[in-house]
N, C-alpha and C positions, 0 to 999 in steps of 0.2 A: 676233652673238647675235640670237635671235628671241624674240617671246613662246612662253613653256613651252605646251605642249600642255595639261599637266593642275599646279594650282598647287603648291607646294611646302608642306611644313611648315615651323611656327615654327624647326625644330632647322636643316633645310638651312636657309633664310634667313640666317638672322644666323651660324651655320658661316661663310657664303658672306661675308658686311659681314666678319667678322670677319677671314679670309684676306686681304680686298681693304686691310685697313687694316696688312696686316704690316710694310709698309715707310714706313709713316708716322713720322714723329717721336713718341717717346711724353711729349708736354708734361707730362703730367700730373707729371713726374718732376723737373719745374724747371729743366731745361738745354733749354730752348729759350726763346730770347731775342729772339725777334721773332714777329708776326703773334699771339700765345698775349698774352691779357689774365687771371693767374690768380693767384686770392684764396685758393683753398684749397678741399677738398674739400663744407664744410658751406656755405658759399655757392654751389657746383655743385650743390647738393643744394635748394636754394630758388630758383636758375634754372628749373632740369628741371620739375619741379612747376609752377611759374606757367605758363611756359613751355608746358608740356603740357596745360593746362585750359584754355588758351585759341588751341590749334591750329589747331581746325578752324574758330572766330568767325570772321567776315572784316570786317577793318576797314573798307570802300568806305561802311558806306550806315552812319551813326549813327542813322538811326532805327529798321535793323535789330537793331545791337548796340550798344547807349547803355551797356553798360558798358566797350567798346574809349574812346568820345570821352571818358568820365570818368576814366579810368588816364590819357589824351591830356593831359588838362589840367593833372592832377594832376602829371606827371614834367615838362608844360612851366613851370608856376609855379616848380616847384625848379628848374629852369634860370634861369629868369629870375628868381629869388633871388640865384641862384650867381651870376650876372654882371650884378648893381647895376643890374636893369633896373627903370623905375618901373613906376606902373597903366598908363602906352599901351601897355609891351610885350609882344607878345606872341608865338606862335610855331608851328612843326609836327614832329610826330613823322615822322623816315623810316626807310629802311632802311639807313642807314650817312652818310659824311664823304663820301660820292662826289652822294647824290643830294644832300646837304644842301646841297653846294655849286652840283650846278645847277638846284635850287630858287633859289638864292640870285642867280646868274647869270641865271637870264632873269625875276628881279623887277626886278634894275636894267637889264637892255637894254626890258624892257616900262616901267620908271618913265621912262625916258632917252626913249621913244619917247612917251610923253604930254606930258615936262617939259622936253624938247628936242628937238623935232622938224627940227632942224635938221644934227642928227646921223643921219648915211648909212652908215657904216660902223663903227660900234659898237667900244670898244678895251676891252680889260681890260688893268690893268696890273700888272703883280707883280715880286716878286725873285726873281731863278735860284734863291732856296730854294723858292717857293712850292709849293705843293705839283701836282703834275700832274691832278689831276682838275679843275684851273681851266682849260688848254690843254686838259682831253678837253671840257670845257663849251664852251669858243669852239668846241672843232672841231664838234661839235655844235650850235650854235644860232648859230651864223653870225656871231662875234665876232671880231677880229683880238686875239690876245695878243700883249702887247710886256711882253719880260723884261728887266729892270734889274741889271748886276751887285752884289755884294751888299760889303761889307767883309772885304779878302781873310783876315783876322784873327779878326774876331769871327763873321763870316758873319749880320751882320745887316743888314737892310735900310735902303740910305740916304736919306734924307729928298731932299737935294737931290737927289741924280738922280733919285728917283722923281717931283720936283717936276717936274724939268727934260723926263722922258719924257711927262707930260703933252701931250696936244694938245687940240682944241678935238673932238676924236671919241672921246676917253676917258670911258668911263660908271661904270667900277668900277676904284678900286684893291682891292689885298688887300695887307694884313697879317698874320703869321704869329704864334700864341702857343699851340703852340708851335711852331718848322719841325722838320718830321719829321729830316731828316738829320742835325743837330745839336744840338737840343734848345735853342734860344734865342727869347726872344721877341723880335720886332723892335719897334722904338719907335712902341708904335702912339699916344701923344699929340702927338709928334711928325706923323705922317700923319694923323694925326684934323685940328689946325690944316691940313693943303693941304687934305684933304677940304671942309672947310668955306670956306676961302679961294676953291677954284676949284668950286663946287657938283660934287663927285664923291662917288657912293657909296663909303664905305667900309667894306668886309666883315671881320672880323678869321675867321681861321682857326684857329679855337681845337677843331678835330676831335679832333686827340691832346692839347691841354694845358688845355684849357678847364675842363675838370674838375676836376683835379690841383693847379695853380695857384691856385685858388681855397682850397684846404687847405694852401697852402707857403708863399702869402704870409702867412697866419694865423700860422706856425711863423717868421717872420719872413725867411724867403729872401726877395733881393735880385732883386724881378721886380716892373718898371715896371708898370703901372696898364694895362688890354688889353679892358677889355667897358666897358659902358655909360654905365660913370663918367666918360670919354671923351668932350669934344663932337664931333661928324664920325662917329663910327660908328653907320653904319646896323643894319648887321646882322651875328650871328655866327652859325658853327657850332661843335656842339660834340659828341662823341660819346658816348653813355653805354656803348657795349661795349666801349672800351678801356679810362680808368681809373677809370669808376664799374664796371667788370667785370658787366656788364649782358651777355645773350647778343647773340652777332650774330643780324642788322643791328639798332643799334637808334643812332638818331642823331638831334639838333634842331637846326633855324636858327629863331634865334631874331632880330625884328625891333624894331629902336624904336617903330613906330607898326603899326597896322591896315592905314592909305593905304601903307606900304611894301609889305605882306605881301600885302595883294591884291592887287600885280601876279606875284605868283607862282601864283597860284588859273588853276584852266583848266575850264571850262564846255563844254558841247555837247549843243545841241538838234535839231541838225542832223540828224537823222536818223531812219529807223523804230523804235528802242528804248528804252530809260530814258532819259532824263536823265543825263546825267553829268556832274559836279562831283567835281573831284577838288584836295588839298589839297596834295598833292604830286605827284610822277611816276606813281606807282602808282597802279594804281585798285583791284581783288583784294587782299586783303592777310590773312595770316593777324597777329590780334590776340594771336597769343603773343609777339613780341619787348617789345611796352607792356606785354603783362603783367606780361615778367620783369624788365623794366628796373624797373616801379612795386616789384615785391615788391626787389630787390636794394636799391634807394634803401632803402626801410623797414626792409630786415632792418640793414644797416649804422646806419644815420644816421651824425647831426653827428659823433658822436665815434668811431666805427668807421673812417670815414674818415680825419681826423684822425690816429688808429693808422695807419692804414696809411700818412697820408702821412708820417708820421713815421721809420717805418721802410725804406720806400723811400731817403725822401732820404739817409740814414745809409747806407745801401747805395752811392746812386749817390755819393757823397763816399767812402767808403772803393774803392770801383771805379776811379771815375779816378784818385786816386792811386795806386793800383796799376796801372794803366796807364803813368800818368808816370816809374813808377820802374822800369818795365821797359826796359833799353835798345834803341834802335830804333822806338820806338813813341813816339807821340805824340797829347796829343787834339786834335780839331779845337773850335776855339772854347772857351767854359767854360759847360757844359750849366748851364739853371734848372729843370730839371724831371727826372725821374728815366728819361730817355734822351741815351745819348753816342754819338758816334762818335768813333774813331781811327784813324790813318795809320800809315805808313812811309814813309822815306827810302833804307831800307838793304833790306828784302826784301818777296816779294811777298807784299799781303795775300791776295791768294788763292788764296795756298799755305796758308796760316795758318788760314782757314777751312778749307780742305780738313781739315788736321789737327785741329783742333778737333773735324771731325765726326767724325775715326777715333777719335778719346776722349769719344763721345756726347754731343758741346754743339753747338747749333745758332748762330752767330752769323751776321748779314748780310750777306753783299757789299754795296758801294752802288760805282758805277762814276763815274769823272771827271767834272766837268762842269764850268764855269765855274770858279769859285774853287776848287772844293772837291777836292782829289784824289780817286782810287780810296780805300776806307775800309770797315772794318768795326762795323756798327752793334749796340748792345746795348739793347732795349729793359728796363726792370730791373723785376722783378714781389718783389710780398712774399712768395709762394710759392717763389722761388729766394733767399729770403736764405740761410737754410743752403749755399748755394755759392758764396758769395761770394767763400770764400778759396778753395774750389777753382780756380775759374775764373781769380782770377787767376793760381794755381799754374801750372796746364795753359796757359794763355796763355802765359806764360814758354817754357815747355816749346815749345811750338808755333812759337814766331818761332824756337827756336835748329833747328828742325827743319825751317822753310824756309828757313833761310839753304844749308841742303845741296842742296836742289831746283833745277832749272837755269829759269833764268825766262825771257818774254819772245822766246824764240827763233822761236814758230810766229807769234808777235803782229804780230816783224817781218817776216816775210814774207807775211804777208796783209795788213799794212797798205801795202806795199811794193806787193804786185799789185791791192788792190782801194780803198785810201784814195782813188783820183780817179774812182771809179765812180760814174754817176746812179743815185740807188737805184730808178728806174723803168728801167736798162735791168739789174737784175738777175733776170735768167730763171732757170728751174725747173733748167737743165742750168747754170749759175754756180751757185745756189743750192747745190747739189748738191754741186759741187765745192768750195765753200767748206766744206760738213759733211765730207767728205770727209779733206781736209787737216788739219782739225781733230778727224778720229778720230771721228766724231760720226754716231751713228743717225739718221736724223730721224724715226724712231717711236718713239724710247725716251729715256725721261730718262739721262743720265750719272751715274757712278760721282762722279768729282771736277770741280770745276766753274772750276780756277784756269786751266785752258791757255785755255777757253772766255771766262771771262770776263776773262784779258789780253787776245784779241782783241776783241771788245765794247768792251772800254775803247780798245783803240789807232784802232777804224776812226771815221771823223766821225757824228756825233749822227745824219745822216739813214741812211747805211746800216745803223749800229747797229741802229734802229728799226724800218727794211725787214728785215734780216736777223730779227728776233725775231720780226715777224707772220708771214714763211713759215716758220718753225721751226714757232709754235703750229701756223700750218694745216695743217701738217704731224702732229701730235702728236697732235691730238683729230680722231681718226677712229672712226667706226662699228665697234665690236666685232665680227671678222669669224669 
């Protein structure tokens, strides 16, 4: 594709968005069950609008746009409401759970580097649930990650061995509330005492539940104590566009003190241009996601929320039991917040996704890893209560439908030729050959995703991971 010679009309235009989005999922319809945060049409309708008036602002310079830094403060105070933080805490708006986290990440290797300088090689410590933009943070700012197996039952985070992973080069634990895979909070009062015991940061990761949890414990669900009430936690993140349903990116980490949070700040005079001070990662920023996050908090409030959290939870309680009572199927852990996942023993889960999506429901893959088997994840929105029972109908339906599917078979023969491969000697002509066997374009997404993703799951974690980045680099190419 090139730039057009002479521009187009409004009608080609959006003709054109409209075609390119035919084969998208259509959320809006409530059978998609992951990545989709949705409340319902008249809160889509008070996003768009805020969202829209404050497009083109840019958030970099508050003395440009002093109403971006006062929506800023405004959405960080209800954060720091929602998780029992006092007057020192305080925090910053980003653009999602990813930068929130390596905001949060190089405050404690910059704190570690003023309050330990004794420390050389920096460690973050987590459990195999944590979530992976902690590992994209180390690989980026030059942290060693050391992951802790997790309780092969509850899949929650163990105190002792997270004590025991400790070294004298460990700067940040994490905490999960909630871990994304399975919807549990780990014992962060528990890790709050090592925190404070061995002087370690402790971050709780509260991106997907931080929100949510704070309206469930109110309804009285059985979910330990996870933000500031806590001694030892330093600092959390928490997202407002999953279940305060805030538009994307919109995300806060918030700190106990000032002296925490400035070592996450980044200055630079260094140069022939402005000044730059920036509060996060970004420095450009369009002040529509603050916007839409301030107006969604406002249009809901206290008791909107509450509704909703209401309704979810009644949701993900009548879901899991209808998981449990389908045979074959099983949930992993016992979810506190209104996301599960589930296994089998007897057929492949993703066969089972496959079929789901021939009956228009979207639900996740999530491939093996340490405790946790192959599994299929449901995030549960109050927009799909109305499906409740379908879904778990069509579930039924779908496990008796891959019990007929033949499983496993291309999984073993690639794990067979390629399980002892260095994933640095795999070259563009192996590459190749492994899409090959697996039926697989490497410029075009696949129809079904289970042949694919039993291999993924059978080959070891590092060629898994090499195989995916030459897929994408393969995938997002220049429109020719």
């Amino acid at each position: 594709m090139r730039l057009p010679k002479h521009g187009k009309s409004e009608a080609e235009l959006f003709g054109a968005l409209e075609r390119y989005r035919e084969n998208d999922m259509p959320w809006r319809d409530g059978r998609t069950w992951a990545y989709i945060y949705d409340p319902g049409p008249e809160a889509e309708g008070v996003i768009k609008r805020a969202f829209s008036m404050y497009l083109t602002e840019n958030g970099l310079d508050p003395t440009v746009f002093p109403s971006a830094m006062h929506m800023e403060n405004d959405v960080i105070a209800i954060a720091v409401d929602l998780l029992h933080g006092d007057d020192q805490a305080v925090g910053t708006f980003t653009s999602g759970g990813t930068e929130s986290i390596f905001c949060a990440v190089k405050a404690a290797r910059d704190w570690a580097r003023q309050e330990r300088p004794e420390v050389t090689r920096p460690e973050i410590l987590l459990a195999e649930t944590g979530h992976a933009s902690f590992q994209k943070a180390a690989h980026y700012l030059g942290l060693e990650p050391v992951v802790v197996p997790v309780d092969p039952e509850t899949f929650l985070a163990r105190p002792e061995a997270m004590r025991e992973a400790i070294t004298p080069e460990t700067v940040m634990m994490v905490g999960s509330a909630i871990s994304y895979a399975h919807g549990v909070v780990d014992p962060i009062p528990e890790l709050g005492a090592i925190a404070e015991e061995t002087g370690t940061w402790l971050h709780v990761d509260g991106c997907m539940g931080g929100f949510m949890l704070h309206f469930l414990q109110r309804l009285g669900v059985d979910i330990p104590e996870y933000d500031f009430r806590v001694p030892g936690v330093s600092s959390i993140s928490m997202d407002y566009h999953k279940y305060a349903f805030a538009a994307k990116g919109a995300s806060v980490v918030i700190y106990r003190s000032r002296d925490l949070r400035r070592h996450q700040m980044y200055a630079c005079s260094n140069w022939t241009g402005y000044t730059v001070i920036n509060t996060s990662v970004q420095s450009t920023k369009s002040a529509g996601p603050v916007a839409a996050s301030w107006a969604i908090l406002n249009h809901f409030g206290d008791d909107g929320y509450m509704d909703i959290a209401r309704k979810v939870w009644a949701m993900t309680e009548k879901i899991v039991a209808g998981v449990d009572a389908i045979p074959g199927l099983r949930i992993l852990g016992r979810p506190q917040m209104n996301m599960c996942s589930f296994t089998s023993d007897e057929v492949s889960v993703f066969h089972i996704a496959d079929e789901m999506k021939e009956l228009g429901w979207y639900v996740q893959p999530q491939l093996a890893y340490g405790s946790s088997p192959e599994n299929l994840h449901l995030s549960i929105n109050p927009n799909s209560e109305r499906w409740a029972d379908d879904l778990i109908a069509d579930l039924a339906k779908c496990v008796e439908r891959a019990r007929e599917l033949p499983s496993g078979e291309l999984a073993a023969k690639i794990e067979a030729a390629f399980s002892n491969l260095d994933p640095e000697d795999l070259t563009p002509e192996l590459f190749q050959n492994l899409l090959a066997m697996a039926g697989v374009d490497g410029t075009a997404l696949p129809g079904r995703m289970a042949e694919i993703n039993e291999v993924l799951n059978a080959l070891p974690v590092p060629v898994r991971e090499r195989l995916l980045v030459e897929y994408l680099n393969e995938l997002y190419q220049p429109t020719r």
